[in-house]
C-alpha positions as a printed NumPy array, in Angstrom:
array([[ 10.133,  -2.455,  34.699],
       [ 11.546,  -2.089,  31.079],
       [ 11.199,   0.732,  29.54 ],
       [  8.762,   0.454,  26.12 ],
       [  7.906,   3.386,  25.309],
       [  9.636,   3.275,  22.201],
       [  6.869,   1.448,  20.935],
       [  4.768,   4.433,  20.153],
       [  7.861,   5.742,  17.966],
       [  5.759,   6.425,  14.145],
       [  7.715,   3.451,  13.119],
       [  6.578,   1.234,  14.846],
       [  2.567,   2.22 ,  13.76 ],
       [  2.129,  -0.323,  10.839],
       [  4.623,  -2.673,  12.158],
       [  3.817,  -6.929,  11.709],
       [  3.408,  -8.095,  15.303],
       [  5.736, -10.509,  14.783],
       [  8.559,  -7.791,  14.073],
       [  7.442,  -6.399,  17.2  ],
       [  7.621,  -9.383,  19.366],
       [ 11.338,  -9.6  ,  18.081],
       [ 12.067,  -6.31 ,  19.059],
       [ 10.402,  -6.245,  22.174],
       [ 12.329,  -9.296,  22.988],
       [ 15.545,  -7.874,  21.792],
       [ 14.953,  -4.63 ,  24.105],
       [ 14.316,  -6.803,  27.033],
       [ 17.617,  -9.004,  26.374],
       [ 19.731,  -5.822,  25.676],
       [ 18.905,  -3.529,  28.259],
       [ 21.741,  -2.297,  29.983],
       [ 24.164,  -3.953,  27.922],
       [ 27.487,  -3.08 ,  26.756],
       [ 28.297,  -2.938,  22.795],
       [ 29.723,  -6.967,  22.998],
       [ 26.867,  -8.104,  24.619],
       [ 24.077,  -6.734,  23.005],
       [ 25.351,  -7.07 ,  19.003],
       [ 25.24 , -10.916,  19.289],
       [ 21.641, -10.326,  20.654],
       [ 21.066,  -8.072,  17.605],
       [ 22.186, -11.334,  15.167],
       [ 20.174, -13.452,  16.682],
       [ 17.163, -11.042,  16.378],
       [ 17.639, -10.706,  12.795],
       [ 17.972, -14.661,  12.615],
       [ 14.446, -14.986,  14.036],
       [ 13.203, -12.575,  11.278],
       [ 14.753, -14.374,   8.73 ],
       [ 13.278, -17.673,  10.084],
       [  9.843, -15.769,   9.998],
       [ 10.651, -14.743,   6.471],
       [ 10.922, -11.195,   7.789],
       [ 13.53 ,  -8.119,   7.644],
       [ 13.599,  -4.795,   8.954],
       [ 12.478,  -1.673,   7.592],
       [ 15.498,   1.207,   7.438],
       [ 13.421,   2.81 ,   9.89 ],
       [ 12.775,  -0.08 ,  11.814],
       [ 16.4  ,  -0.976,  11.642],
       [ 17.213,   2.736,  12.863],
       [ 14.682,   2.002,  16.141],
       [ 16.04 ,  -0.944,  17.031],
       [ 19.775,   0.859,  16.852],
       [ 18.712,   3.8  ,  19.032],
       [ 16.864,   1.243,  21.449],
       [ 19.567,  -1.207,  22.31 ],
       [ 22.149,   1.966,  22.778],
       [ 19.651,   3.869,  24.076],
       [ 21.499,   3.629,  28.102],
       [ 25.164,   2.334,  26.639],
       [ 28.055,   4.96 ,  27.477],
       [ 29.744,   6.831,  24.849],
       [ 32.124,   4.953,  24.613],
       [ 30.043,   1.997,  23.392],
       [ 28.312,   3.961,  21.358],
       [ 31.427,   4.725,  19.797],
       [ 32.289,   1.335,  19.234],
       [ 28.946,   0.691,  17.309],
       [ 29.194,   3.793,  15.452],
       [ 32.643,   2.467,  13.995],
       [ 31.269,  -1.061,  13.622],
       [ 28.052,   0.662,  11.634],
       [ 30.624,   1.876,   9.489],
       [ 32.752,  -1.199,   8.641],
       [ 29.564,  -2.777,   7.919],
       [ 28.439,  -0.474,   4.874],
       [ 31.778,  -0.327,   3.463],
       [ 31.324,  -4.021,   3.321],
       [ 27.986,  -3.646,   1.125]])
């Protein structure tokens, strides 16, 4: 059985059900998923939200981080850590 308990995380109190069906789909689809796997999932979540007209809150954004590396080794996280990082120097 997956593992939602992240959905009683304070961001997630106010949060448009539709944003949640999203991320409860993306925590289902990334679940024991290495870095590669699970970023493409990640784009395609944020596609759906922007087919909704949606985005993510910072805070929402942060959840849905810690979620899909939530079981990832280090070394993973490592990778999204640096890729994080490319990103904002991009912006």
């Amino acid at each position: 059985m997956k593992d939602l308990e992240w959905i009683n995380h304070p961001a997630m109190k106010n949060i448009d059900a539709r944003k949640l069906a999203v991320l409860v789909d993306l925590a289902n689809e990334a679940e024991g998923k290495p870095v590669d796997k699970a970023l493409p999932l990640l784009i395609k979540a944020n596609a759906k939200l922007k087919a909704l007209g949606l985005t993510f809150t910072p805070d929402e954004s942060s959840l849905m981080i810690e979620i899909l590396t939530k079981d990832m080794s280090p070394a993973d996280k490592q990778k999204l850590e640096m890729i994080k990082k490319m990103i904002a120097k991009k912006k």
